[in-house]
PAZAPA-4460 file (N, C-alpha, C; in steps of 0.05 Angstrom, whole numbers, plus 32768, in hexadecimal, padded with zeros to 4 digits):
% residues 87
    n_x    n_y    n_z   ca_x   ca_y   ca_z    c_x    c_y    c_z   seq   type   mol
   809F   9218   909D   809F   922E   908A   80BB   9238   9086     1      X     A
   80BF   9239   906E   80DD   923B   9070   80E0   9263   906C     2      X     A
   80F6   926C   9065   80F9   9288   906A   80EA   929B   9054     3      X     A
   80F0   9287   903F   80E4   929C   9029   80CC   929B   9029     4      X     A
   80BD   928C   903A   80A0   928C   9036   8090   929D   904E     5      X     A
   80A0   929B   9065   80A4   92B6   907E   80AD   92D6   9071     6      X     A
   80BC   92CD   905A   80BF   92F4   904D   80AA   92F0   9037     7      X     A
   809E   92E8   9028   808C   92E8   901F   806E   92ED   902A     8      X     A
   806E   92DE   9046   8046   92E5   9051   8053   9303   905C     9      X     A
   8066   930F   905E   8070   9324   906E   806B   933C   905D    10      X     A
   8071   9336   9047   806B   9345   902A   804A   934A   9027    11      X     A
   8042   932D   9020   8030   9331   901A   801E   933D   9034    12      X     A
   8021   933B   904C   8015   9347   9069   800E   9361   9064    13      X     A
   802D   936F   905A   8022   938E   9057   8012   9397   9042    14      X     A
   800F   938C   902B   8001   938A   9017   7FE5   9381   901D    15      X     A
   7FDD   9375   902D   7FC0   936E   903F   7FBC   9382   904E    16      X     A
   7FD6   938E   9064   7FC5   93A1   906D   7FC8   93BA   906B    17      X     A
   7FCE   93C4   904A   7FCC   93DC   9044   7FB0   93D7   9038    18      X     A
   7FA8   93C0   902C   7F8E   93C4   901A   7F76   93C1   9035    19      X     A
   7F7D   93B3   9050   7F63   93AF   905E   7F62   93CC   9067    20      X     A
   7F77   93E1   906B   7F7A   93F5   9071   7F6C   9413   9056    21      X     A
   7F68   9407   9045   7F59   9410   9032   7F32   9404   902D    22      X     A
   7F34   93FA   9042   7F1D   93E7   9034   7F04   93F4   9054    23      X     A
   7F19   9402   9069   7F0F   940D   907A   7F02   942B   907C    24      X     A
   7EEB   942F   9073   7EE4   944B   9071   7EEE   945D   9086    25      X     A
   7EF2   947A   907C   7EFA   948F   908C   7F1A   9492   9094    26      X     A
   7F28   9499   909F   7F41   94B0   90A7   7F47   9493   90C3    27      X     A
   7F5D   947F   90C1   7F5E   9473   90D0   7F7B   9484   90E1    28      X     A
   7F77   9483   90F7   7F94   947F   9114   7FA1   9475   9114    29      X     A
   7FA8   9465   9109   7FC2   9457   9113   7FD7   9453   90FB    30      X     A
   7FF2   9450   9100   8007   9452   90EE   8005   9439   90E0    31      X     A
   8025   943D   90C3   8026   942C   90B7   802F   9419   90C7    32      X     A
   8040   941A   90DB   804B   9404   90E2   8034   93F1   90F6    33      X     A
   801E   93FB   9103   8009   93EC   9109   7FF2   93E1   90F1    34      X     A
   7FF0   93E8   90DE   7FEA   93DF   90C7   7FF6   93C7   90B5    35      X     A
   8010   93C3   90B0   801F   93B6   90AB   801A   939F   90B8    36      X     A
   8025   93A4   90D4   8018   9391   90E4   7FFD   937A   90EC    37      X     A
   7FEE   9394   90EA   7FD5   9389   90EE   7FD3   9374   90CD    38      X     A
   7FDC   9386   90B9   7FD6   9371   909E   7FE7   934E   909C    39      X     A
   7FFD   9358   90AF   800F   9335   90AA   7FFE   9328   90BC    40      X     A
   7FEE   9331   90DA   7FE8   9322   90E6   7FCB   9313   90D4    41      X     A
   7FB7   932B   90C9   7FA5   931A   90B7   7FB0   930D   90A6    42      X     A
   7FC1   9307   9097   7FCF   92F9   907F   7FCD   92DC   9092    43      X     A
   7FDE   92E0   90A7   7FE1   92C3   90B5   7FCC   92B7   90B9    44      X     A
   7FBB   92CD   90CC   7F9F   92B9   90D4   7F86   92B9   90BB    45      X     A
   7F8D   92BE   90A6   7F7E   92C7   908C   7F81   92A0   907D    46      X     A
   7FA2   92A1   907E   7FA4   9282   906C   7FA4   9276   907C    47      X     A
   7F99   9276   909E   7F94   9265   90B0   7F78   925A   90AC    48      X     A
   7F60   9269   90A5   7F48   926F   90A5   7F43   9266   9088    49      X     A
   7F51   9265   9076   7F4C   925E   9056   7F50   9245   9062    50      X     A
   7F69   923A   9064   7F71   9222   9069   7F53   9212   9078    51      X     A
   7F4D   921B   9088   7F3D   9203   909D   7F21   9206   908E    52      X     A
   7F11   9219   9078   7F03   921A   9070   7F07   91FF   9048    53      X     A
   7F1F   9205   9049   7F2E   91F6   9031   7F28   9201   901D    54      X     A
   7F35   9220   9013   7F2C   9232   9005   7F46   9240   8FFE    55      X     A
   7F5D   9231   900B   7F80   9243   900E   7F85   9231   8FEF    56      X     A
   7F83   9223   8FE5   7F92   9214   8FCE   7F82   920A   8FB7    57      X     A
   7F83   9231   8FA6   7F6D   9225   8F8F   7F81   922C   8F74    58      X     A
   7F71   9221   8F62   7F83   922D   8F43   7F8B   9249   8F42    59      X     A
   7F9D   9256   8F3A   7F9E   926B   8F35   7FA2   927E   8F51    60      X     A
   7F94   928F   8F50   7F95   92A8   8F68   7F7E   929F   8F7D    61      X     A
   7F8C   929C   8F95   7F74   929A   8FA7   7F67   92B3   8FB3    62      X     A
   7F4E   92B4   8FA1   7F44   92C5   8FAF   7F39   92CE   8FC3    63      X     A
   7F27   92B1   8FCB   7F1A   92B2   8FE7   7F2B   92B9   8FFC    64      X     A
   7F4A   92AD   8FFA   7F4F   92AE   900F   7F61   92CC   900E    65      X     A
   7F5C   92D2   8FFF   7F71   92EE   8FFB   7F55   9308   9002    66      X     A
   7F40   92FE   8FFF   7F24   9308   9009   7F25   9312   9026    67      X     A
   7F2B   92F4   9033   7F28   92EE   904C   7F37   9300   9060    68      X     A
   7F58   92FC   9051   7F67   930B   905F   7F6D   932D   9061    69      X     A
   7F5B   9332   904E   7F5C   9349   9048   7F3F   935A   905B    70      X     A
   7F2C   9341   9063   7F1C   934C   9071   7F22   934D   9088    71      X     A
   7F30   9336   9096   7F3D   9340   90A9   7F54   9357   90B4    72      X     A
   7F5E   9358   909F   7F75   936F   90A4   7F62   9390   90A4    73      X     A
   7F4F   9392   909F   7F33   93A6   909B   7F28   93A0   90BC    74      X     A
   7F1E   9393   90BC   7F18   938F   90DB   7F33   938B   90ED    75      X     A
   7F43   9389   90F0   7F5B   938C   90FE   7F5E   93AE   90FE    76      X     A
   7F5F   93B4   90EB   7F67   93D4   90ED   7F52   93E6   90FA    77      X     A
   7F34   93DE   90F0   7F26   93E6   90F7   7F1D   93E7   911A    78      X     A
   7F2B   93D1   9123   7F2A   93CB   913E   7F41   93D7   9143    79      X     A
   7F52   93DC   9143   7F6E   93E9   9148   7F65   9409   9146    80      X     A
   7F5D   9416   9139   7F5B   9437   9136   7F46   9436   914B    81      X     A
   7F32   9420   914C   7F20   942B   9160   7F28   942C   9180    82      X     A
   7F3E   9421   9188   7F44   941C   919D   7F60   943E   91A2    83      X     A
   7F6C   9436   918B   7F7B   944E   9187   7F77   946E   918D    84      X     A
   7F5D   9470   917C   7F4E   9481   917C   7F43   9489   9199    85      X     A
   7F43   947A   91AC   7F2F   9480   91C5   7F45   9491   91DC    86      X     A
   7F60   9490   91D0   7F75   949A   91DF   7F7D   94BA   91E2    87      X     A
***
């Protein structure tokens, strides 16, 4: 993977997990910068998971897999505030 494609899922990461961070009902704990996070890590394992299903390379906008990763970055956060939260 060359660089611009590492500043690009990086981009798009926080952009995943501001929306999985929206997609989580209620007043979440934890900061942007664990959000951010949590969203590049679903981005990765998001077109990991399209990929092995073969759903990462369609016409146009992928949605499924922009679905996928977005559900994970929702459950990432959602697991993250809950652990957060217990402190």
């Amino acid at each position: 993977m060359e660089i611009s494609g590492v500043i690009s899922a990086i981009v798009i990461g926080i952009v995943i997990g501001l929306l999985g961070r929206l997609v989580v009902p209620g007043r979440q704990h934890i900061g942007v910068l664990w959000t951010i996070l949590v969203g590049i890590a679903a981005a990765f394992v998001g077109t990991g998971v399209a990929a092995a299903f073969d759903v990462a390379d369609t016409k146009g906008v992928d949605w499924i897999e922009l679905a996928i990763q977005i559900g994970l970055a929702a459950l990432g956060v959602a697991a993250l505030d809950r652990t957060k939260g217990r402190r």
